[in-house]
N, C-alpha and C positions, 0 to 999 in steps of 0.2 A: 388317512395317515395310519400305519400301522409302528405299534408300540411291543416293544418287549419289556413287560413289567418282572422287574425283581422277586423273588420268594423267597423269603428269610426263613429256611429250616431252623428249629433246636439246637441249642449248645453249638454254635460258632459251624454250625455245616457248610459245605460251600457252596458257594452262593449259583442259584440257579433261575432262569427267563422262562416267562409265560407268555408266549405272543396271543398277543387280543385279538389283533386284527393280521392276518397276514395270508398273501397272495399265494397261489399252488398254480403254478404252469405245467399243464401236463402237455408232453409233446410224445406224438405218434409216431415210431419211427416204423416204416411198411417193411418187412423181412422180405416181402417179395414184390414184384417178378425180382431178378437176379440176371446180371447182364455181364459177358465178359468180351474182352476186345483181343481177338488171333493175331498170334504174332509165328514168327518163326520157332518150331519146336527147339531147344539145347543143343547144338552143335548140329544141326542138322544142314547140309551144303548139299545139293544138289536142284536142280529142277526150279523146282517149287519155292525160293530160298526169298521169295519176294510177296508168298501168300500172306494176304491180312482180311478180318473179318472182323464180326460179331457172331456172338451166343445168346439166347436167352432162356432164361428158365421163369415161368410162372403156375400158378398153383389150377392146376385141373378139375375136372369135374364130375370125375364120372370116380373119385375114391378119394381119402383124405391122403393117399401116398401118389397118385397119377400128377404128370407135369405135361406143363405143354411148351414144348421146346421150338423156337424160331432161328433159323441162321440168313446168314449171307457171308461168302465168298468171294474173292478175288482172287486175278490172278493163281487158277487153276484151271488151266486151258485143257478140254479135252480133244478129241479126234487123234488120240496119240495111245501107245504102247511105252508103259515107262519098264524100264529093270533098274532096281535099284541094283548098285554093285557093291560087293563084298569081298573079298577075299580069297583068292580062286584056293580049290579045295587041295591040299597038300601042299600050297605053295610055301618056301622058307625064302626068306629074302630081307631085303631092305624095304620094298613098297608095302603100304597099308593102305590099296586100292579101296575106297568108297566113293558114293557120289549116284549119281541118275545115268541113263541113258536112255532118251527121247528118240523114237521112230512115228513119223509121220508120213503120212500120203503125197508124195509129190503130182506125180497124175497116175496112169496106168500102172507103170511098171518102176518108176524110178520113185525113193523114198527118201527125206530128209532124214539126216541120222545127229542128233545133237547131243552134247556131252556134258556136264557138269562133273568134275571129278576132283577129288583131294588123294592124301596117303599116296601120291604117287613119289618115285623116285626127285628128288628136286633137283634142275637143271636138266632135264633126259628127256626124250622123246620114243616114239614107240606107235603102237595103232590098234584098232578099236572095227572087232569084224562082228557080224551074226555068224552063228556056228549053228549045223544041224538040228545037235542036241537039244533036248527039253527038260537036261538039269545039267546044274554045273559039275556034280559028278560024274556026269559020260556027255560030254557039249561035243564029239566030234568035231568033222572038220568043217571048212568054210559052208556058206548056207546059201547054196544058189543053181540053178538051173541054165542048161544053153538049148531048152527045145525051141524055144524063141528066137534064138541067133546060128549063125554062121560058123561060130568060135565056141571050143569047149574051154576058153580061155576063164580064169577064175578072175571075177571083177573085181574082189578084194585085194589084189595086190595090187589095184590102183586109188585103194583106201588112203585116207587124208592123213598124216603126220599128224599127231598132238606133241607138244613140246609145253612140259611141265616147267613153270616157272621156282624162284629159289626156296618157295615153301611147298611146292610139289603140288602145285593145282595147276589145272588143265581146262580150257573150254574150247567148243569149238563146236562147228559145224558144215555139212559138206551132203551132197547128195548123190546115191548108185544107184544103176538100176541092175536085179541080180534075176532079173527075168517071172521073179517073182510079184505079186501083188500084196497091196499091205496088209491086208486078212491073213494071209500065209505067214506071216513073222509072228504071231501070236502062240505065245509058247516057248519058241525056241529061244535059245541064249546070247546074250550079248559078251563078248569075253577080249578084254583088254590085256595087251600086249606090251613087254617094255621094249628098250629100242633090239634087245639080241632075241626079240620073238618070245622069249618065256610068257605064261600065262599069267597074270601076276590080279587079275580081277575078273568077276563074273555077275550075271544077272540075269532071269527069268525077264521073259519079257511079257507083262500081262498087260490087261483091258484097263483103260483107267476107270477105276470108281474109289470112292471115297465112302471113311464111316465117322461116326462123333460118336464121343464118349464122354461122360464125366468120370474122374479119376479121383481115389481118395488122398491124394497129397494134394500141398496147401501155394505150391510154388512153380514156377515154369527154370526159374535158374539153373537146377540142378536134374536130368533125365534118371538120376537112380531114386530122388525123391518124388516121382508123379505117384507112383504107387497105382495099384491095380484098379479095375473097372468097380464105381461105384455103386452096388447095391446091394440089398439085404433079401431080393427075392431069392426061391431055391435055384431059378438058370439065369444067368448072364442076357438081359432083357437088353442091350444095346447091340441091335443088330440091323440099323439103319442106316442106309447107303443109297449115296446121292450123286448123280454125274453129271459135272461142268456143264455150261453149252458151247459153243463158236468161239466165244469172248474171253470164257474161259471164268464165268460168272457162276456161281451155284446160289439158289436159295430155297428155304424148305422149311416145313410145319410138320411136327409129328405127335403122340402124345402116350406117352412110356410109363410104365407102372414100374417106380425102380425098389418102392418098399420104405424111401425115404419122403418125407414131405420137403416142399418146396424150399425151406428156411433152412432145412437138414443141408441141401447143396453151397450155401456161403461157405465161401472164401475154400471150393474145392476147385480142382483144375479140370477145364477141357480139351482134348485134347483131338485132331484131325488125322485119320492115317488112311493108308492107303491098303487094299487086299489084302498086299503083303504082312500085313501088320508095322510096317516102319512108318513112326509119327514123322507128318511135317509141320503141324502147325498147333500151337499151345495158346492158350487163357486162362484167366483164374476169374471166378462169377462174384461178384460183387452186390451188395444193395446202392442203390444210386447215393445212400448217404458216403458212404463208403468210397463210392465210385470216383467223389468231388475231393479226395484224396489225395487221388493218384494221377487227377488230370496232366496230362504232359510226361508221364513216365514213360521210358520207352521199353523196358523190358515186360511191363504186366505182371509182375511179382508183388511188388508191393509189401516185404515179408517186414518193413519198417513201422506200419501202419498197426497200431495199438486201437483195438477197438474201445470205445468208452461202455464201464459197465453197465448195463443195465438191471431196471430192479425187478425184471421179470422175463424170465424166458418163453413165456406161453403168447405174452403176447408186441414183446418187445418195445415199451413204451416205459421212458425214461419218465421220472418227473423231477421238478426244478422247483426249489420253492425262491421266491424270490420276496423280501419286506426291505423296507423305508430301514438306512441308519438312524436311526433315533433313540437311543438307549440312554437309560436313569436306571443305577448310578451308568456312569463310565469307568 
């Protein structure tokens, strides 16, 4: 039984407990490993708009600042040439073309062409060629060869219709063959059309590979709050790049000296991009106490969650006294 016995200080002081007997729970709470769950980066639509994962970060061995980082991927299919699209270069208009454009291998010579696309004009139609070019600055004209055919006929004018629904997104898909093979598209530009032919979007067509990063903002909600690549070394040490298989499955072990120790990365965001440097897919890294938070949330922000303080930072271990109500006087 534990007792808190009364002390009667001098001249009417107030009144203060001496506990005799009383219990000290100390509870360990582990600052690492640190795990984040990928979701869709901030406004991000195209392709990829379905990628979900895991991150982990745990404390390494070879420095007290080295980590050793674990992923898995979904839902990022490679055997493909993505262009992300932008905004084709001088264009003034109504459309704020964005979005992906996927080129795959059909067999020899014919390639699937798929679309993910927003900013387009809402209710219009239009079309979606490869062009020569290998930037959107001088994209030239259509991208195709007739030493294989009979016809110096242009296959892209037998290009599929996209018809942009009433908030101006677009998908689709369709497959040409332009005599060309899919190694040859690598480079050149994908450049979207509205329905009177104007240029109104563009995109480099590259290899897919992918990078991770931890980022110094604290949230996935907002793309102007991720804030820049986390570390304190003098160069930019996240230069790890990992590509899909068949499935479209990635996973991967590396081990990164970023200048921060393990515990330094709570509650920072990770973040998935592609060559280009355009993010598809966000997390924020967590301790598993932390983690049992936010179970069921579906954005991975979590900016609600109030950490309880702790009485030590070196080694993050809360303590809890806990004694018997038993008090004389009352």
């Amino acid at each position: 039984m534990s007792y808190l016995v009364p002390r009667f200080p001098l001249r009417g002081a107030h009144l203060t407990y001496t506990c005799l007997l009383c219990t000290i729970f100390v509870v360990s709470v582990e600052p690492c490993p640190l795990n984040a769950t990928i979701h869709n980066y901030p406004d991000y639509y195209g392709y990829y708009k379905h990628i979900k994962g895991w991150f982990e970060v745990a404390e390494g061995s070879s420095s007290d600042t080295a980590i050793e980082v674990t992923f898995e991927l979904a839902h990022a299919n490679n055997g493909t040439l993505i262009a992300n699209i932008s905004p084709y270069p001088g264009y003034v208009g109504e459309a704020e073309a964005n979005g992906t454009v996927k080129v795959m291998a059909s067999n020899e010579t014919f390639i699937n062409l798929t679309y993910a696309l927003k900013g387009l004009i809402p209710a219009d139609s239009g079309t979606l060629h490869i062009h020569e070019g290998t930037s959107c600055e001088n994209a030239g004209d259509h991208y195709y060869t007739s030493s294989d055919t009979d016809s110096d006929e242009d296959p892209w004018i037998y290009a599929e219709t996209y018809y942009s629904d009433s908030l101006g997104y677009a998908e689709g898909s369709y497959n040409i063959s332009n005599g060309y093979s899919w190694e040859d598209y690598i480079g050149h530009v994908a450049v979207v059309h509205d329905v009177n032919g104007t240029r109104i979007g563009c995109g480099k067509l590259l290899e897919e590979s992918f990078a991770l990063e931890i980022r110094q903002g604290s949230s996935c909600k907002n793309a102007s709050e991720i804030g820049d690549p986390y570390y304190s070394t003098a160069e930019d040490p996240w230069n790890s790049t990992y590509i899909p298989n068949e499935e479209g499955y990635a996973s991967g072990h590396f081990t990164i000296d970023t200048g921060y120790k393990c515990d330094d990365n709570d509650d920072r965001v990770v973040i998935i991009h592609g060559e280009d440097g355009v993010a598809i897919g966000c997390g924020v890294l967590y301790t598993a106490e932390e983690a049992a938070h936010h179970e069921g949330d579906s954005d991975d922000t979590y900016d609600d969650y109030e950490e309880e303080e702790s009485t030590s930072d070196d080694d993050a271990t809360s303590i809890v006294f806990g004694a018997l109500s038993n008090f004389f006087p009352s």
